[in-house]
C-alpha positions in Angstrom: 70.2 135.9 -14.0 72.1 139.4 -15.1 70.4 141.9 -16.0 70.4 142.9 -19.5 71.5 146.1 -20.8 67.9 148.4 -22.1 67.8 150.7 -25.2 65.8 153.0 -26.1 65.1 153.5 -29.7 63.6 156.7 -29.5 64.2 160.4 -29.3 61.8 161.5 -27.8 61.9 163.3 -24.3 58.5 162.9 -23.5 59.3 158.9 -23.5 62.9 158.8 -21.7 61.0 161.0 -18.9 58.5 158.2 -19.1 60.7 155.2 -19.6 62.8 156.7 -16.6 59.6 157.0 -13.8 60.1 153.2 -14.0 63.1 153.3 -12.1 65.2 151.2 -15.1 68.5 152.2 -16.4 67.9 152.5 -20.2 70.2 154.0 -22.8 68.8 156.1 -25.9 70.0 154.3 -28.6 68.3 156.2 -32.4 68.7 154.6 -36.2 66.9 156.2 -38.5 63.8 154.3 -40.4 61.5 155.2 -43.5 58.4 155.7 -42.2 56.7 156.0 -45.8 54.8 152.6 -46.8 52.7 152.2 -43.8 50.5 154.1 -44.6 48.2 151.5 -46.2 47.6 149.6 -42.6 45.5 150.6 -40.0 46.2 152.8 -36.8 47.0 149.8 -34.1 49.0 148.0 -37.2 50.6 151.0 -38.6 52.1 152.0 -34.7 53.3 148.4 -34.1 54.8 148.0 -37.6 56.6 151.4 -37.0 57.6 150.8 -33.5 59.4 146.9 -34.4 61.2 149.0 -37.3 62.9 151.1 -34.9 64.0 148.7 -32.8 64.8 146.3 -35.2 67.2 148.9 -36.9 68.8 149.5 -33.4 69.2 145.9 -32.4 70.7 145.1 -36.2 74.2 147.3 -34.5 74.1 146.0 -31.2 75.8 142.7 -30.0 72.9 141.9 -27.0 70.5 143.5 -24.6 66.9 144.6 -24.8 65.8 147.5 -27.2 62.2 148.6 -27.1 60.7 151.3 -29.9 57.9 153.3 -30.0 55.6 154.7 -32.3 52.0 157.3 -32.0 49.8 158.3 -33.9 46.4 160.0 -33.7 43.4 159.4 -35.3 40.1 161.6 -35.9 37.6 161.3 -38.2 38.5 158.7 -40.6 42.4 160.8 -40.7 45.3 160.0 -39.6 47.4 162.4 -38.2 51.4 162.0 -37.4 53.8 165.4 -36.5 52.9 168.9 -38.1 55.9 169.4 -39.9 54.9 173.5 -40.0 53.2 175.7 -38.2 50.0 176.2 -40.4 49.7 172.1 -40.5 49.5 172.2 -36.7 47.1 174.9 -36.7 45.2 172.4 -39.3 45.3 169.6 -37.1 44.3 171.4 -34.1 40.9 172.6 -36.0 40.1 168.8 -36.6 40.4 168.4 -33.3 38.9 171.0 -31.9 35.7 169.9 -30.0 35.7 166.6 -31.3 36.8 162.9 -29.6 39.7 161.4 -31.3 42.0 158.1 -30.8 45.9 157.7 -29.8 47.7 155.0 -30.7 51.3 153.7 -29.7 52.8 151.0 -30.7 55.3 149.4 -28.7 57.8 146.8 -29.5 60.6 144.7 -27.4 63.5 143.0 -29.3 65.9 140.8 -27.5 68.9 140.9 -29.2 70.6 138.0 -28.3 68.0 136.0 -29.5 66.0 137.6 -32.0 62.8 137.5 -30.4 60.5 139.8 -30.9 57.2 140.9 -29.5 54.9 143.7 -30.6 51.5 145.6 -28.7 49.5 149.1 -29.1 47.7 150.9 -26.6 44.9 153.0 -27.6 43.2 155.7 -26.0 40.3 157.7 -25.9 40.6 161.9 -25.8 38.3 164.5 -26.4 39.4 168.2 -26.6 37.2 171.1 -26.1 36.0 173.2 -29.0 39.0 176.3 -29.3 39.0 179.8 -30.6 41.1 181.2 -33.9 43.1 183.1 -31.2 43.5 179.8 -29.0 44.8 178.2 -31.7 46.9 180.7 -32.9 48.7 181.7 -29.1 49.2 177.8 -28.7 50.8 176.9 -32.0 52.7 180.2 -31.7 54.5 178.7 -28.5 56.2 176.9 -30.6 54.8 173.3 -28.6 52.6 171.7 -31.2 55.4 171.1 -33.5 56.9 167.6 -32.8 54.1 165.9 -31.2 51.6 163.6 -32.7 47.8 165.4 -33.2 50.0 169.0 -32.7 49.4 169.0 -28.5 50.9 167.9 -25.9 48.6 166.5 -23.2 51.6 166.6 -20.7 52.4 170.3 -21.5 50.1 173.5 -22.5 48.0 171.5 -24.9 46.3 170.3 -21.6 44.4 173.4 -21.2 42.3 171.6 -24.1 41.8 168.4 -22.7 38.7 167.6 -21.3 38.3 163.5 -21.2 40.8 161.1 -21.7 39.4 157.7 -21.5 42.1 154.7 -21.3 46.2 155.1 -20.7 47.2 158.8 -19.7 50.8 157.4 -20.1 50.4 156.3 -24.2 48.7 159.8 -24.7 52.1 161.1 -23.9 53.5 158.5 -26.0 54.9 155.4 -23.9 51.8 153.0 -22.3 53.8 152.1 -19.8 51.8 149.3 -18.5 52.2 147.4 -22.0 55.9 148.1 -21.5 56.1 146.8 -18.1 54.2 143.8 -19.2 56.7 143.1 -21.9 59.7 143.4 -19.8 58.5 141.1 -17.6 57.9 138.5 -20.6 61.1 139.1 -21.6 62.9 138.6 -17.9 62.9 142.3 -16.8 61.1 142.8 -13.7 59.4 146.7 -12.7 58.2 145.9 -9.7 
């Protein structure tokens, strides 16, 4: 059997680092998808709806292989909360946050374009920051790192200073769980291991 060509549908560095500690040979492949209308569904719904649209609107210009998208979110307190799309919205997020236990969702989805098939899943995990200080928040959001990641931290980055349980998948905290992944490859004739 040949192995078949794998896309990305993301931009994201955090997940091509991710993607890439597998060992496959992927290609970043990005369509852009309107995100508004989801809202209505629930976290683990809202991630795997989000995640087959972006690899559905990569696999729609492609004439075969494999394309998997991605999709996080976090949610605390009854809120959901994508990207800060400013500085004082990350600061905002970050106060929610702050001391409390929230949830992280990714949604994950595999479409074989030759096909059509299609297969969706979510990961979700537990995380609890510590409680942080006005001039925490204001140093960390000042470096500039809150500002394109889900929940405004990176658990991979600085924002770990904050982190004091995670309780499931490290890997779909970051934003790829890749044991749902490698599970889905394999159900789709790509092996990991």
């Amino acid at each position: 059997m040949s192995m078949k060509r794998l896309f990305l549908a993301s931009s994201s560095p955090r997940r091509h680092e991710l993607l890439a500690r597998l060992g496959l040979a992927f290609e970043v492949f990005v369509r852009p998808v309107d995100e508004s209308g989801y809202g209505h569904l629930e976290p683990g719904a809202r991630v795997e709806k989000l995640a087959g649209a972006k690899a559905l609107a990569v696999a729609a210009e492609l004439a075969g292989g494999l394309v998997l998208g991605a999709d996080t979110l976090v949610a605390c307190g009854g809120l959901v909360l994508g990207k800060p799309s400013t500085p004082a919205g990350a600061r905002d997020m970050l106060r929610l946050l702050s001391g409390r236990r929230h949830r992280v969702y990714t949604g994950v989805a595999l479409v074989d374009v030759d096909d059509g098939r299609m297969e969706t899943a979510h990961a979700e995990t537990s995380v609890v920051l510590r409680t942080m200080d006005e001039g925490e928040l204001d140093r960390y959001v000042a470096t500039g790192e809150p500002l394109d990641k889900a929940g405004a931290y990176a658990v991979q980055g600085l924002g770990s200073v904050f982190v004091t349980a995670v309780e499931g998948s490290y890997s779909n905290v970051v934003g790829l769980p890749l044991h749902l992944v490698a599970e889905m490859l394999h159900r789709f004739g790509m092996e990991v291991i």
